[in-house]
Each structure stands twice: as structure tokens, then as C-alpha cells.
C-alpha distance (Angstrom), angle and dihedral (degrees) to the residues before:
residue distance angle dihedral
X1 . . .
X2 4.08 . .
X3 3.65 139.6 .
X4 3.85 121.7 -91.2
X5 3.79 123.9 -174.9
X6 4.36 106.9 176.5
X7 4.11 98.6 177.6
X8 3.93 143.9 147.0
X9 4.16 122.9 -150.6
X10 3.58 141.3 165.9
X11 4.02 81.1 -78.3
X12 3.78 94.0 66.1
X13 3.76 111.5 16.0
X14 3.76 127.7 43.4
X15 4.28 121.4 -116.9
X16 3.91 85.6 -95.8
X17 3.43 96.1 55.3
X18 3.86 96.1 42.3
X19 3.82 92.8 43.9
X20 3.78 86.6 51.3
X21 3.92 95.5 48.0
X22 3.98 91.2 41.8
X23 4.03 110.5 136.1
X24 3.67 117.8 -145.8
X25 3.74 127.2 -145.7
X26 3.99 99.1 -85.3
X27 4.06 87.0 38.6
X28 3.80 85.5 53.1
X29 3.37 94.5 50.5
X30 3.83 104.5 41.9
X31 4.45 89.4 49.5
X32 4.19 84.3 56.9
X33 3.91 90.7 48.9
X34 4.07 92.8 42.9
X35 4.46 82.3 40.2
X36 3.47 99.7 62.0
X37 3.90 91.2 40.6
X38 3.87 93.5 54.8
X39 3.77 108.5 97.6
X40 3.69 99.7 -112.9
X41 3.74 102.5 59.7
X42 3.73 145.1 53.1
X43 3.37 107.3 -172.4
X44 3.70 136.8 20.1
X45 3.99 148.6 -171.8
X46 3.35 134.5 -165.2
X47 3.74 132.0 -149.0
X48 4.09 121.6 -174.6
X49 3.61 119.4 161.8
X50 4.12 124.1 157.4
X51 3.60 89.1 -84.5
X52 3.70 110.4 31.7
X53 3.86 136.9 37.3
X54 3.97 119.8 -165.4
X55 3.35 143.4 167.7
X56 3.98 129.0 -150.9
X57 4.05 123.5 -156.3
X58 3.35 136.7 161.8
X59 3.82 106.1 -140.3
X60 3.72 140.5 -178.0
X61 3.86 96.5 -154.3
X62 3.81 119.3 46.2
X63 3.81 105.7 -163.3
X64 3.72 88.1 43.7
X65 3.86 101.3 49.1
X66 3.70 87.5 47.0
X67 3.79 90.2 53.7
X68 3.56 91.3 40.6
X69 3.99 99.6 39.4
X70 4.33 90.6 52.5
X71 3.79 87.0 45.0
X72 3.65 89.8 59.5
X73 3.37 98.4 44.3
X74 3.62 90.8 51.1
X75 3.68 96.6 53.9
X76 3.91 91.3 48.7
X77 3.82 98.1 45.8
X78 3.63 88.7 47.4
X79 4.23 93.5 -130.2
X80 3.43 115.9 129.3
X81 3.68 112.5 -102.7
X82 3.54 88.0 -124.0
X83 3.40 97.2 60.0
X84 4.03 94.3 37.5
X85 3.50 95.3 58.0
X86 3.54 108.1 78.7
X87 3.81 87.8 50.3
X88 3.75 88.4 58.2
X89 3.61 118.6 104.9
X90 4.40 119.6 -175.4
X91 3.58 128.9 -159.5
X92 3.56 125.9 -178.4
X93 3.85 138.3 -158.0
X94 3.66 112.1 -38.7
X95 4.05 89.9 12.1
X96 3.67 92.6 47.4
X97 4.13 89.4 51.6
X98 3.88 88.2 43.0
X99 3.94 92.5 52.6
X100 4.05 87.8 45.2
X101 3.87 84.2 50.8
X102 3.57 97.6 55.0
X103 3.71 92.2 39.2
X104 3.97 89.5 61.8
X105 3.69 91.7 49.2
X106 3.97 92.2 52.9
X107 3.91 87.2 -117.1
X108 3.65 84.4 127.8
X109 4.06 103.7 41.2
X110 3.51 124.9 106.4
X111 4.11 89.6 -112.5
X112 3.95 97.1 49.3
X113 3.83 110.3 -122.8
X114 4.37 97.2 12.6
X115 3.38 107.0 159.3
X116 3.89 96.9 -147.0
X117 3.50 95.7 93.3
X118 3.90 100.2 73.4
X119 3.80 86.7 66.5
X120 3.54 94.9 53.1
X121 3.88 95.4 42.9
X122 4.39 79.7 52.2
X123 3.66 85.7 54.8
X124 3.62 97.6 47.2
X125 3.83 87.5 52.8
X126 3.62 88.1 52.0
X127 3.34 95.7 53.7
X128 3.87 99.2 51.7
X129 3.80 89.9 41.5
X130 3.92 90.2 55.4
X131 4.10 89.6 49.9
X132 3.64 95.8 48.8
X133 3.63 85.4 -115.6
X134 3.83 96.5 128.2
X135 3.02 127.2 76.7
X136 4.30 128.8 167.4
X137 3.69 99.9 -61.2
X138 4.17 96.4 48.5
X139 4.10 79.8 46.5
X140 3.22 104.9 51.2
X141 3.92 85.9 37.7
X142 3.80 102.5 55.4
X143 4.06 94.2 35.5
X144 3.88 94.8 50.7
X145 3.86 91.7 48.3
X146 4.20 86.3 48.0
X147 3.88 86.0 54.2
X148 4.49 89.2 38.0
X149 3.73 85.4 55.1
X150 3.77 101.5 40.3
X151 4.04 82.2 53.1
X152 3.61 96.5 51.0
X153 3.98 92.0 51.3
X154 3.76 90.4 43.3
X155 3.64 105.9 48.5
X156 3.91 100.1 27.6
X157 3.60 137.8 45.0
X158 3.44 102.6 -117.6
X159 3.95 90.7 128.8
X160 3.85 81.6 80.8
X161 3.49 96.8 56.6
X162 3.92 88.8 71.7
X163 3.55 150.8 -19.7
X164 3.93 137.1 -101.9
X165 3.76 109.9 -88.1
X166 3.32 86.6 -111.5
X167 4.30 96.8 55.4
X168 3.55 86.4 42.1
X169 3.78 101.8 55.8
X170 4.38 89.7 39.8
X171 4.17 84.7 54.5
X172 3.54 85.5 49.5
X173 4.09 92.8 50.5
X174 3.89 82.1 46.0
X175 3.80 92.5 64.3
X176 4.19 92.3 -145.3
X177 3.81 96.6 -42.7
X178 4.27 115.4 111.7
X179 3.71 108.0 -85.3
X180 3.92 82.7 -136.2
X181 4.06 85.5 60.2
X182 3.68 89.2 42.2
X183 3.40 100.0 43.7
X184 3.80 92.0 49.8
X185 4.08 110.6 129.6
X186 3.79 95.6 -19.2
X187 4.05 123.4 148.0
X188 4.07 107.6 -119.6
X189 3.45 117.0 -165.1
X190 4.38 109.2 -162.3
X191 3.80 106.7 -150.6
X192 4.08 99.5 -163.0
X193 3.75 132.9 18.4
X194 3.82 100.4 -138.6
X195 3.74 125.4 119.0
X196 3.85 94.6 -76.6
X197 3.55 97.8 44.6
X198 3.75 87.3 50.6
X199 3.38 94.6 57.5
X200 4.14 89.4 46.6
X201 3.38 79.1 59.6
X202 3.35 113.6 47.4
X203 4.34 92.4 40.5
X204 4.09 83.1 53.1
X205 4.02 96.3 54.2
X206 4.01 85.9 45.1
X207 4.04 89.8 47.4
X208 3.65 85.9 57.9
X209 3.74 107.4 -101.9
X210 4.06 115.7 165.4
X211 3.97 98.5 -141.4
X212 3.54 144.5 19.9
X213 3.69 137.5 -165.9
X214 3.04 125.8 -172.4
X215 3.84 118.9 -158.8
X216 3.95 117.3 -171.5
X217 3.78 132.4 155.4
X218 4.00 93.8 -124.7
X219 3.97 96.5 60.8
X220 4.41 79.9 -157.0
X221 3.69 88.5 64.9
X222 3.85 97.7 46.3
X223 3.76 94.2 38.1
X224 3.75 90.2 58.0
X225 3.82 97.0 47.5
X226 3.37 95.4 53.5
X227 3.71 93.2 50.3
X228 3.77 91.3 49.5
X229 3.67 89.4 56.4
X230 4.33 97.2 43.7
X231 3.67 85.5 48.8
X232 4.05 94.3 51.9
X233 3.41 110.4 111.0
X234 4.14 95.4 -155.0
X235 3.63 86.4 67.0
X236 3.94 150.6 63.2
X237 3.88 96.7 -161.4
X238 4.10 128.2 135.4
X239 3.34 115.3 -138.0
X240 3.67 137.8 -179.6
X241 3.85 144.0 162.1
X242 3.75 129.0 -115.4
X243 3.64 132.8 -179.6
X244 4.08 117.7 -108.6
X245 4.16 88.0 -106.0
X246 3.87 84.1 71.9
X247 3.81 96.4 60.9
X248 3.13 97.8 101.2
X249 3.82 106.2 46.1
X250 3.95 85.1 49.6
X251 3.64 83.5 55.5
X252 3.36 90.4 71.0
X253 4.40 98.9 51.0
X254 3.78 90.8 40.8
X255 3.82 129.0 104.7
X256 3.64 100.1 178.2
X257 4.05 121.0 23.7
X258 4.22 114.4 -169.4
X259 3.96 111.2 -161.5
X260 3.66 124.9 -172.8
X261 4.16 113.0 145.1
X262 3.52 134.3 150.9
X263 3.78 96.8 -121.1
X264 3.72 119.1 123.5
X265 3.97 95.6 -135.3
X266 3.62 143.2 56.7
X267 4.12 109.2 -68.0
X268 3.78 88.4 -176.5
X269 3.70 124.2 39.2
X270 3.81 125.4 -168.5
X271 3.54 90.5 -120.1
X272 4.24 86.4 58.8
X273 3.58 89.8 43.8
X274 3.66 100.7 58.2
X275 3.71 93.0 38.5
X276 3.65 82.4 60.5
X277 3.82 87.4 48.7
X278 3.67 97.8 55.6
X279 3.82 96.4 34.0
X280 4.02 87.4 52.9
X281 4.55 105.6 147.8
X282 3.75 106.0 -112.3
X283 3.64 97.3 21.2
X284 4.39 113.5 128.2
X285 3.51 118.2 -112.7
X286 3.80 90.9 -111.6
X287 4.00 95.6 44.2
X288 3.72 145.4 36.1
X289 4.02 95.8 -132.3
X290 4.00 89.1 -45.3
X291 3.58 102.2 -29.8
X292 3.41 126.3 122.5
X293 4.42 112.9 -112.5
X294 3.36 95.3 -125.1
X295 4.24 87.7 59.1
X296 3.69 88.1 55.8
X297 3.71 99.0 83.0
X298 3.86 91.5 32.9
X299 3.56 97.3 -106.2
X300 3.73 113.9 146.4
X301 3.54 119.3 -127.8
X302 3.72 131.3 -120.2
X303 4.19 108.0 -87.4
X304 4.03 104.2 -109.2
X305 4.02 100.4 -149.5
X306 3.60 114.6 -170.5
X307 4.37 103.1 -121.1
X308 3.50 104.8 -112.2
X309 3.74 135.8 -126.1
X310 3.44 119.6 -66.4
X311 3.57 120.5 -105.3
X312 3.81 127.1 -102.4
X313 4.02 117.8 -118.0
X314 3.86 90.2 -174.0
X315 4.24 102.7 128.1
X316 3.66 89.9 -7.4
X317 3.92 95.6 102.9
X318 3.83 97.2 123.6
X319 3.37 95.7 52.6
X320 3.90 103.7 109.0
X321 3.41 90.4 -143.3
X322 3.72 121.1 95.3
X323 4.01 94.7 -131.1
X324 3.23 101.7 -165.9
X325 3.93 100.3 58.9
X326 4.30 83.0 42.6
X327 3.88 102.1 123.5
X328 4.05 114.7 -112.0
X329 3.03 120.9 -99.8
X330 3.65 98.2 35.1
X331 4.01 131.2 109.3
X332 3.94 105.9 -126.9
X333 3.68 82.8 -137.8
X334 3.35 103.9 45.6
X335 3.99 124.3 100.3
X336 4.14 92.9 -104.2
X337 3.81 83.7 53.2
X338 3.79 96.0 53.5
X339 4.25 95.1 38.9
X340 4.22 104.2 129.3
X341 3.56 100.2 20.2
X342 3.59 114.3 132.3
X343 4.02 119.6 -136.4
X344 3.94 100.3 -96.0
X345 4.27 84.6 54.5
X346 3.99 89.2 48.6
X347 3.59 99.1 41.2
X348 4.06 87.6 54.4
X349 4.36 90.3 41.2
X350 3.80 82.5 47.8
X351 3.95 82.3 49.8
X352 3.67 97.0 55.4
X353 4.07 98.0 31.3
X354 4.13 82.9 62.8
X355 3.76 86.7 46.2
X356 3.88 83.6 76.5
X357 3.82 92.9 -119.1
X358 3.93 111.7 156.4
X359 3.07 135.2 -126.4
X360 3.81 102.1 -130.0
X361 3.76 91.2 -155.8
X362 3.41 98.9 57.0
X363 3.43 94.5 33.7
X364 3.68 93.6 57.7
X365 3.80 89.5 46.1
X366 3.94 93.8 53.0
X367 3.75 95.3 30.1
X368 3.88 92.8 -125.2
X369 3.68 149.4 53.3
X370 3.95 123.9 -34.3
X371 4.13 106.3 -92.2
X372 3.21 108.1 -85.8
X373 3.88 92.6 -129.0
X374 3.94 91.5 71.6
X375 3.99 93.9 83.2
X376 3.59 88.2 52.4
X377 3.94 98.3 46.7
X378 3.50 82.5 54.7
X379 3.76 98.7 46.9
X380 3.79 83.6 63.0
X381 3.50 100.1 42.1
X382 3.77 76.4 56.2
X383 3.63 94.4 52.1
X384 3.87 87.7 46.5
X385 4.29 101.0 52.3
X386 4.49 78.4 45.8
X387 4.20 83.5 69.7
X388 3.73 101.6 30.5
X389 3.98 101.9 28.7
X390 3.90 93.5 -126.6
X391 3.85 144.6 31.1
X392 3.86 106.4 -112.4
X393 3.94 114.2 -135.5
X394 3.67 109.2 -87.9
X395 3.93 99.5 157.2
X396 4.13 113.2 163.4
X397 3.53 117.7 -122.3
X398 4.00 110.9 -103.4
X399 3.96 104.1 -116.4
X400 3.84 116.0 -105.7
X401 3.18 116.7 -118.1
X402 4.29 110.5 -129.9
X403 3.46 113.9 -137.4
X404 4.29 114.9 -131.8
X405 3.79 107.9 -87.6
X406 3.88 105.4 -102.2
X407 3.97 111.3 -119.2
X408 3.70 116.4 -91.1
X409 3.75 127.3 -88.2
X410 3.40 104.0 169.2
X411 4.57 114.0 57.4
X412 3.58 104.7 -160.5
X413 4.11 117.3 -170.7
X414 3.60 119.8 -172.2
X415 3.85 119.4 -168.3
X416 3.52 97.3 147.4
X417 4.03 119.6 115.7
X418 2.79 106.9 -134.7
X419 3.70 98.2 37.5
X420 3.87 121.1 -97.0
X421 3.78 97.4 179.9
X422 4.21 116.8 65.4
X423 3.67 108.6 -112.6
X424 3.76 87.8 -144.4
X425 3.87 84.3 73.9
X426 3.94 96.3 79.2
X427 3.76 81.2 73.6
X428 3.55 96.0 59.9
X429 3.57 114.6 100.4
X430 4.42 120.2 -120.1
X431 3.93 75.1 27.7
X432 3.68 131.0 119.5
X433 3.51 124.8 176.8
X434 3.78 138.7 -177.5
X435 3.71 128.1 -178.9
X436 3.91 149.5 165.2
X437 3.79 85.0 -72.5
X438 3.98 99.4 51.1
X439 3.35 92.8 45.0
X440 3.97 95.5 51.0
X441 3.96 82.6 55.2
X442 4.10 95.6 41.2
X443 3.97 90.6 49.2
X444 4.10 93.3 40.1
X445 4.03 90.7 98.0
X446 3.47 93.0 26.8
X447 3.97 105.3 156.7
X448 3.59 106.6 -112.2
X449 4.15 116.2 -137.2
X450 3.40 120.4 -119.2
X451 4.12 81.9 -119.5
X452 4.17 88.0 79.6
X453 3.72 87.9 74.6
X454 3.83 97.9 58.4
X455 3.75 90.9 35.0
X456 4.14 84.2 56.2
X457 3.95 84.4 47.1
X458 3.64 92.1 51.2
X459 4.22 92.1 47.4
X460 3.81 89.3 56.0
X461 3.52 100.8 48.4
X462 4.02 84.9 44.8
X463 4.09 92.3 50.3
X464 4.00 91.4 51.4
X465 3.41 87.5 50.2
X466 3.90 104.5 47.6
X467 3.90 84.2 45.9
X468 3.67 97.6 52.4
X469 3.75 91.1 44.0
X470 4.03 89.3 48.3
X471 3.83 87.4 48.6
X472 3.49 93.4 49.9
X473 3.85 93.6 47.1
X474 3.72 95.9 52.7
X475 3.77 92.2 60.3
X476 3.88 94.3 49.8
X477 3.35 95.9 76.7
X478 4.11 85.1 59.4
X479 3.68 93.4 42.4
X480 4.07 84.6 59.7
X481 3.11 99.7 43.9
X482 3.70 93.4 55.1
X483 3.67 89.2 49.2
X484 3.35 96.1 59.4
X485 4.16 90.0 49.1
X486 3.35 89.3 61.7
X487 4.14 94.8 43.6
X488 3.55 85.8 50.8
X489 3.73 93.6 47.8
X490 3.84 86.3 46.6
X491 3.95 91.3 52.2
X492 3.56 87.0 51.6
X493 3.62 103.6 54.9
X494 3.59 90.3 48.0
X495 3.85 88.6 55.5
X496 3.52 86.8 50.3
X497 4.01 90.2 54.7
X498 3.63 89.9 43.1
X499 4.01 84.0 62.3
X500 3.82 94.3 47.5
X501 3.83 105.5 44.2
X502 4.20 106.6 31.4
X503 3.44 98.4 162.9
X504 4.20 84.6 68.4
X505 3.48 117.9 135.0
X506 3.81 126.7 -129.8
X507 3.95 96.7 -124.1
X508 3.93 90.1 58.5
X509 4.08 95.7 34.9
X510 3.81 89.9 59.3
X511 4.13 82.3 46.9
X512 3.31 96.3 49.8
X513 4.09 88.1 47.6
X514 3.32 101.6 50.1
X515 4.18 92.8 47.9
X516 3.84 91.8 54.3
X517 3.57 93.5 46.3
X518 3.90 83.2 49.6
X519 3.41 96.9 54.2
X520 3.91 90.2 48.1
X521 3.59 93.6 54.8
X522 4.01 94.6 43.0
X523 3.61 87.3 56.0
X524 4.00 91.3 45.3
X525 3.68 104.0 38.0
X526 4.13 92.6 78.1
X527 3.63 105.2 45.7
X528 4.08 97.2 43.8
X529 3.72 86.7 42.8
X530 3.91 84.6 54.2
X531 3.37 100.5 44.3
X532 3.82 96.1 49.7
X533 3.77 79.8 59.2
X534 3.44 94.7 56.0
X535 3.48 99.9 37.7
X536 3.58 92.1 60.8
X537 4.03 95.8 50.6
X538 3.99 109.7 86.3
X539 3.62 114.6 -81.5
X540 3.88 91.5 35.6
X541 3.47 104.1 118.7
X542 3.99 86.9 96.3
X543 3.78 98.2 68.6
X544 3.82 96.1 69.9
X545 3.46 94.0 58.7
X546 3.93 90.8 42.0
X547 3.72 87.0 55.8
X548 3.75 97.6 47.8
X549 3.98 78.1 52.2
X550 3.66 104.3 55.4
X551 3.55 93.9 40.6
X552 4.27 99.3 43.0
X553 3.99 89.0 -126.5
X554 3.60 115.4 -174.5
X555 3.80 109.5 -117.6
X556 3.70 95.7 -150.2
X557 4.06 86.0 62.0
X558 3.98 102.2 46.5
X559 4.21 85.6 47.3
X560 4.05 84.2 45.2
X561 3.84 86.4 53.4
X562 3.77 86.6 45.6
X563 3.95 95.1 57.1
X564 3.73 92.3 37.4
X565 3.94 89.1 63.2
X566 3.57 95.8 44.1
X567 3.61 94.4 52.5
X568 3.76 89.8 51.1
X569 3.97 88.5 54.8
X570 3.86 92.0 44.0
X571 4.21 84.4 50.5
X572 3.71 96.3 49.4
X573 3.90 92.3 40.7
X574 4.12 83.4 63.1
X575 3.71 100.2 43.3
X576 4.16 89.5 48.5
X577 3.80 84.5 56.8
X578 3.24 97.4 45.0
X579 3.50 84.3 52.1
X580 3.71 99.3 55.4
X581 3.49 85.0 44.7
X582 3.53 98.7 53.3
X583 4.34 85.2 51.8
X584 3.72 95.3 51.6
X585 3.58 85.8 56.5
X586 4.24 117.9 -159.2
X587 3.82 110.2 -20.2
């Protein structure tokens, strides 16, 4: 059996495509279940985080589990396999354990180094342990890369190579000030009480916020966050629960509002958002803390342009045009000016343009003479209303001037995937928001640390030895049961000699035993001592099969030995936890 990771990320896919392939918890569930009874694979592991969705299996076929594994994904995510595809990336044995490696380290994340990830690789373990889905290879997998990850933050510094998602995106609301500055007194309101939210939580109260609520659809889950963080010693912070229904009143207190649910729609509309906006406590009827109401919903208002001067007649008299009832803002030579006229008028404005009169408008504005291409735009506007009879109205629109976008009021941090927060909502104005997709783009040229490279180090010395160790343990079960062939070939003989010489005593039986079984091991201890060496080099696969071979091993009994050992893991696995169960006492 081999390794098989089928998976999309922000790498390969972009934040559309990953928030329309998500997998909720039931969907997660159900593709291990329908996994591990595909034909290809055994066992199977699946990792979904807000930007990344992969699935582990340990198959006996490549081409088929790949086919079989992005099939299944497919039909889960509910994308068309079609489409999915070229998202997909595969790695396989020593590649797949490398990518799950750097994964665990955060070499792979989307903020180089974050930390978050071991928890959700922990969880993903969890998961597949409590469906009977894992079995010694997604074990071994998922605890090795805890302990690979652990290492890397432990002995390098890779933490300085990037922030948690969660730091990231608030330095990112900050707009280059300290989040602690930033953060200073603000109202946060928590929507969710899962593992990310908690940590939005708990990095807020250290930044310094005043408040937080916490709003979560199990009231338990809130309740006991914002208990967690009251009780924290490290910080000053409020906190306090409220049910979902109470979003949108604490819309209207908060500064800063951190999303990141499981739900598979929208939790916050733009609609909701800018009725929290506008319905903001404290604000003045006639302003949203000093911003004009029509700014509120992010409309933009209508340009106020001061009229101009009016313009000066003096030695203009054989201009056509009456000048003084000429619109402002408007060059009297200019195609808006001459729009109507019929050919006679614009062959005599043509007239008196190529007289070299100026228009003192323009001419004041450019600090010269009116452009000399004017008379002949004119001439063929001339030549034009001569065909048709009359210039039709084709006046430009003035350009509207855009007011300064007000300062925000309302921080809004997605990190949900699929998105909770309405994209539509960047548009709003007093809003800012930042989501999965912003931050892909703010951490794209991301400096990396100089940390990465001993981090990458540390992964390939890690991935040579989790594949010499998983070499060496798939031949042990053949080593064993060739040990006990030749223990029951030794108990036989003896049985034999019991038959032939009765009369023997038990002092020389037992000596008799225990040289045979002497000479058996002597004879065995350098070849299976040798061959767990070369099992475990690369390429050693082979020599388990070339033992079973040479010594005509019944299959049945080397897998036999194989489940025998795994149930004596699984066994002590449950009586350590009972143990540590039994120390912590009743919670």
C-alpha cells in the first residue's frame, strides 16, 4: 500500500473556486466513509481548512486511487469534475509525506510559518480516528507531521517569517499602524466560537480591545469563550455571549467584527452591514460619527461645482454666439458649444474662430491662445450640418467629481471559507473589509525569512526518516512471521525427539531446547537484521516479498501478524487515555 494526497489550495485554485468546493462537517465526514469503501484504499484522512482541501489514502493502485480519490472529491464539493480538475494537484509516497511535512510547518500556508495549522491537522486526525477511517499509515502520518511542525516552530524562527491568519488580516485592517494602537478601546464583536474565531478572540483581548461579544449559534460554545477570556489573567477585556438574533443590533456598537463560521451562506449581507452603519449608537441624526448620510450606504454624492465666472463679450462681437447666455463651463469653441447650430451659423463661427479670436476662458485656463485645431473642428462640423441640415446634440458629460472616502467605522475580517461577510461590503462607505481573497493578494510577495531554509532542511531530514521507518515497519510483520516458522519448526523437532528417546530427562530436554532454538536464531539473527536495513533504504519495499519468497511464507500469517500488532497499538492507545483520564479526575 502507498501514500496518496488528491488536494486543491490557494496554490492551485483561486478563493472562488476553493470557497465553491469547501466541504462542511457532514460532507467531510460522508467522503471518508465512501473513501475507505472505494476499492483502491484502506484508510483515509481528510484535511479542509479555509484555504486548502485534501484528502489522504493509502492505496494499492496509483492511477486508480487518483481517479477514484478526485472523483470523490468532486461529488462531495459539488464542482464538476471537469472544472475541479485542473485545480487538482497529486503527490505520492515520499512527495505526498514531504507536502504533509511542509504543510505542518506552515511552509505551505498562505501566511508563511502560521502556526494555526497544527490544530487543524489534530482535528483532522480526530476526525478519521473517530470514523474508523485511520488506520497505521494516516497515524503515523498525521502524528509525525504534529511532532515535524512542533520542531520547526521550536528550533527555528519561522514564526517570523509570518503571522497567524488571524494577525495578518487585523495588521491589514490596521492599514500600517500597531494593531495594539489600533486595537486600543475598540468594540469587537466574534461571530463563531470555533477554533479560529477563538483565536480572533483571544489575539483581539491581548491587542487591547475594550469589549467582546461573542455571538455563536450553540449559546454553550459562546458562553464558554467568553468566560475563558474574562477569566484570563493577561488581559482586561469584557466579554459576553449573545445569540446569532443579536447580530445585527451589535452591529451597530461594534468597531471591529471577526467572522469565520461553518455555514454555507452569507451571515452578513451588505444590506445588514450598512443598516448597521447608519443605525451606529451615538451617531447624530444628521451624521454617522461625522459623515455625511448619504456616505453611509456608499453612494457617492452629486459633484457641487462652484458656477464659474461669467464670460467677457469685450471684442467678441462677431462671434455668433450670444456669450453671455453660453453655459459655464463650456469652451465657445468647443463641439458642446456649437451642438444645434445649423450650417449658415457654423460656417460664420468657423469664420470668426479662424479670425484668431480667443476664447478668454480657455485662454486664461491654458495661459495662451485657443488651439489652433478648433477652427478646423468647426470647419467640419460645418461641412457635416451642409449634408444633414443640423448638428445633433452630442454634449459630453462634465466629470463628477468623487468625494475622499470617509475613514472607516466599521473593521470587517473575514476568515471564513466559504465567505461569511458579503463581498459587496468593501463598497460600502465607513467600511473596511478584508477577507480570504485580500489576504491571498497582501501575503503574495510576502518576504520570506531566512528561517524557511532550515525549516526546509529540517522537513527533508524528517521525510527520509518517516520513510525509512515506514519501510522498515512493513517488513516486520514478515520478519515475525518467519520467526515463528522456524519456532514452530523447532517445537516440532523436539516433539519428534520426545517420540524417539522417552526415557529423556527434563534437565537435558530443556538443554537440548534451548541449543536448537540457538542455532535457529544464530542462523537468523544476520539476514533479518540485514534486511531490515535494506528494507528501510529507498527502493526497499521489494525485500519483503523476496523474503516471503525464499522462505514459502504463508501470506495469510505475515497479514495475521500485521492485524495482531495493530490491534495491540489500538488497545494500548485506549488504556493510555483512560489513563490520562483517570488523572485529570471529573471535569
Amino acid at each position: 500500500m502507498s501514500l496518496l494526497v488528491v488536494g486543491l489550495s490557494h496554490r492551485s485554485a483561486p478563493v472562488s473556486m476553493l470557497d465553491r468546493a469547501s466541504l462542511s462537517l457532514d460532507a467531510q465526514t460522508k467522503l471518508l466513509q465512501d473513501t475507505v469503501a472505494a476499492e483502491p484504499a484502506t484508510e483515509a484522512a481528510v484535511l479542509a481548512t479555509c484555504n486548502r482541501i485534501e484528502l489522504y489514502a493509502d492505496v494499492d493502485k496509483f492511477h486508480a486511487g487518483v481517479a477514484e480519490l478526485s472523483t470523490l472529491l468532486a461529488q462531495h464539493s459539488g464542482v464538476g469534475l471537469e472544472e475541479l480538475t485542473p485545480h487538482l494537484y497529486v503527490h505520492y509516497e515520499d512527495r505526498a509525506v514531504h507536502h504533509m511535512f511542509s504543510v505542518a510547518c506552515g511552509l505551505d500556508s498562505m501566511v508563511v510559518g502560521e502556526g494555526q495549522i497544527l490544530g487543524q491537522i489534530k482535528d483532522s486526525l480526530a476526525r478519521a480516528q473517530g470514523l474508523h477511517t485511520a488506520g497505521r499509515l494516516m497515524n503515523d502520518l498525521f502524528q509525525q507531521s504534529l511532532r515535524v511542525g512542533k520542531r520547526a516552530h521550536s528550533e527555528t524562527g519561522i514564526d517570523r517569517a509570518g503571522q497567524s491568519l488571524v494577525t495578518f488580516g487585523l495588521e491589514q485592517l490596521a492599514l500600517g499602524t500597531p494593531v495594539t494602537t489600533w486595537a486600543q478601546g475598540k468594540k469587537a464583536l466574534v461571530i463563531g466560537a470555533g477554533s479560529m474565531s477563538s483565536l480572533a478572540a483571544a489575539t483581539l483581548a491581548r491587542a487591547g480591545v475594550a469589549e467582546i461579544v461573542i455571538a455563536n449559534r450553540t449559546a454553550d460554545r459562546a458562553e464558554r469563550l467568553a468566560e475563558i477570556l474574562t477569566e484570563d489573567d493577561g488581559t482586561d477585556v469584557m466579554a459576553r455571549a449573545v445569540p446569532m438574533e443579536s447580530v445585527p443590533f451589535e452591529l451597530t456598537r461594534a468597531d471591529v467584527v471577526v467572522s469565520c463560521t461553518g455555514a454555507t451562506g452569507l451571515v452578513l449581507t451588505a444590506e445588514a452591514i450598512a443598516a448597521g452603519v447608519e443605525g451606529r449608537v451615538g451617531a447624530q441624526p444628521e451624521t454617522v460619527r461625522g459623515k455625511a448620510p448619504e456616505t453611509v450606504r456608499g453612494e457617492v454624492p452629486e459633484a457641487r461645482t462652484a458656477p464659474l465666472p461669467p464670460v467677457s463679450t469685450g471684442g467678441d462681437e462677431d462671434c455668433p454666439l450670444d456669450l453671455a447666455s453660453v453655459p459655464p463651463g463650456f469652451s465657445v469653441m468647443g463641439e458642446a458649444a456649437v451642438a444645434g447650430m445649423d450650417a449658415a451659423t457654423l460656417e460664420q463661427h468657423a469664420a470668426w474662430a479662424a479670425g484668431g479670436t480667443v476664447d478668454r476662458r480657455r485662454a486664461a485656463r491654458r495661459g495662451g491662445d485657443a488651439d489652433p485645431a478648433d477652427p478646423e473642428l468647426i470647419g467640419a462640423l460645418a461641412a457635416t450640418a451642409a449634408s444633414v441640415g443640423r448638428i445633433p446634440e452630442r454634449r459630453r458629460p462634465e466629470p463628477v467629481a468623487e468625494p475622499p472616502r470617509p475613514e472607516p467605522v466599521l473593521y470587517l475580517l473575514d476568515l471564513a471559507m466559504p465567505r461569511d461577510i458579503d463581498a459587496a461590503a468593501h463598497r460600502l462607505a465607513g467600511v473596511r473589509l478584508v477577507d480570504i481573497e485580500r489576504l491571498a493578494e497582501a501575503s503574495a510577495d510576502a518576504p520570506m525569512a531566512a528561517d524557511v531554509d532550515q525549516v526546509r532542511r529540517i522537513v527533508s531530514h524528517e521525510v527520509a526518516a518517516f520513510g525509512a521507518a515506514q519501510r522498515a515497519a512493513h517488513i516486520t510483520p514478515t520478519v515475525v512471521a518467519l520467526r515463528t516458522m522456524a519456532a514452530d519448526v523447532v517445537a516440532g523437532e523436539m516433539a519428534r525427539l520426545e517420540g524417539r528417546l522417552p526415557g529423556l530427562d527434563d534437565k537435558h530436554r530443556a538443554e537440548i531446547t534451548q541449543t536448537v532454538r540457538r542455532v535457529v536464531d544464530k542462523l537468523l539473527h544476520a539476514p533479518t537484521v540485514r534486511v531490515k536495513q535494506l528494507a528501510a533504504e529507498p527502493g526497499g519495499a521489494g525485500y519483503a516479498d523476496a523474503l516471503r519468497t525464499l522462505f514459502d511464507l504463508d501470506p495469510e500469517t505475515v497479514a495475521s501478524v500485521s492485524r495482531a500488532e495493530e490491534s495491540t497499538e489500538k488497545n494500548a492507545k485506549i488504556a493510555a487515555n483512560a489513563n490520562i483520564a483517570e488523572n485529570r479526575g471529573p471535569a
